[in-house]
C-alpha positions as CSV (number, residue, x, y, z in Angstrom):
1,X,0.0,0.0,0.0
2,X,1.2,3.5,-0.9
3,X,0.4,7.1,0.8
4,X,1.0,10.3,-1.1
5,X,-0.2,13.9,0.8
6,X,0.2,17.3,-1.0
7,X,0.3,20.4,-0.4
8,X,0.7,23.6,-1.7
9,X,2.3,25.9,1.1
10,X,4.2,24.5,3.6
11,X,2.0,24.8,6.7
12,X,-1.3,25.3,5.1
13,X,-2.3,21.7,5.5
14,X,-3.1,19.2,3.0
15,X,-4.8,19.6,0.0
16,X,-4.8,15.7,-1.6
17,X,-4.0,12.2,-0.4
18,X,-4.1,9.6,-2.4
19,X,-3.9,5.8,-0.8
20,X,-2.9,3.4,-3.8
21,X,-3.5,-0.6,-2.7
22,X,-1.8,-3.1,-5.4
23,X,-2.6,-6.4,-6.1
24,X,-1.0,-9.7,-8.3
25,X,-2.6,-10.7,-10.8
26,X,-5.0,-13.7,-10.5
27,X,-3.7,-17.3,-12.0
28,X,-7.0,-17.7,-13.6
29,X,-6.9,-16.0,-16.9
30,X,-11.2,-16.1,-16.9
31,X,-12.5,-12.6,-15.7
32,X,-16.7,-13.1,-15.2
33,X,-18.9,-11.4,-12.9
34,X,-22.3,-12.8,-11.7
35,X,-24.7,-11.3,-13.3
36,X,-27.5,-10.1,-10.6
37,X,-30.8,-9.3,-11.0
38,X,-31.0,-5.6,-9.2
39,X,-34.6,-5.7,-9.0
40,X,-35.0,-9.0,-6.8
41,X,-31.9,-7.5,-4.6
42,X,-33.5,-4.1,-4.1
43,X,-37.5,-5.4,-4.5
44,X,-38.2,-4.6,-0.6
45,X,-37.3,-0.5,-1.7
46,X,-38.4,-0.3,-5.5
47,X,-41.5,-2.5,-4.3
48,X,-44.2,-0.9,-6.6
49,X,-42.1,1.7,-8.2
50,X,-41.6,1.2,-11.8
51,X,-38.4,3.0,-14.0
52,X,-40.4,5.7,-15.5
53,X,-41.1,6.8,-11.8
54,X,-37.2,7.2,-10.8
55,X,-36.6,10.2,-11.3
56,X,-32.9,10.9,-12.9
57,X,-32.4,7.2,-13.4
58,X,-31.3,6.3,-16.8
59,X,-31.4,2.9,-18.2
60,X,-28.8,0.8,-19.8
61,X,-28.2,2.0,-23.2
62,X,-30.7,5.4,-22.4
63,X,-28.9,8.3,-25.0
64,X,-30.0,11.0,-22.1
């Protein structure tokens, strides 16, 4: 794991940190995710709600 703080004037404080974690590659050269379905995860809060309704929400593949 690596740290990085900056600053722009010495005793002003920081302005950025960045914290970089690294990780070795996996042996298995086959990437998949599960796909999920997002309405059966979330059903108990979109219960009745239907996309039209949501109001900024964009759907896959939506030009907006």
């Amino acid at each position: 794991m690596r740290s990085v703080e900056v600053t722009q004037v010495e005793g002003k404080g920081i302005c950025f940190t960045c914290t970089c974690s690294f990780k070795l590659p996996d042996e298995d050269v086959l990437h998949v995710q599960r796909r999920g379905d997002l309405r059966e995860k979330y059903k108990s809060v979109l219960q009745g709600v239907e996309p039209e309704q949501l109001k900024g929400a964009q759907r896959f593949g939506d030009p907006r």
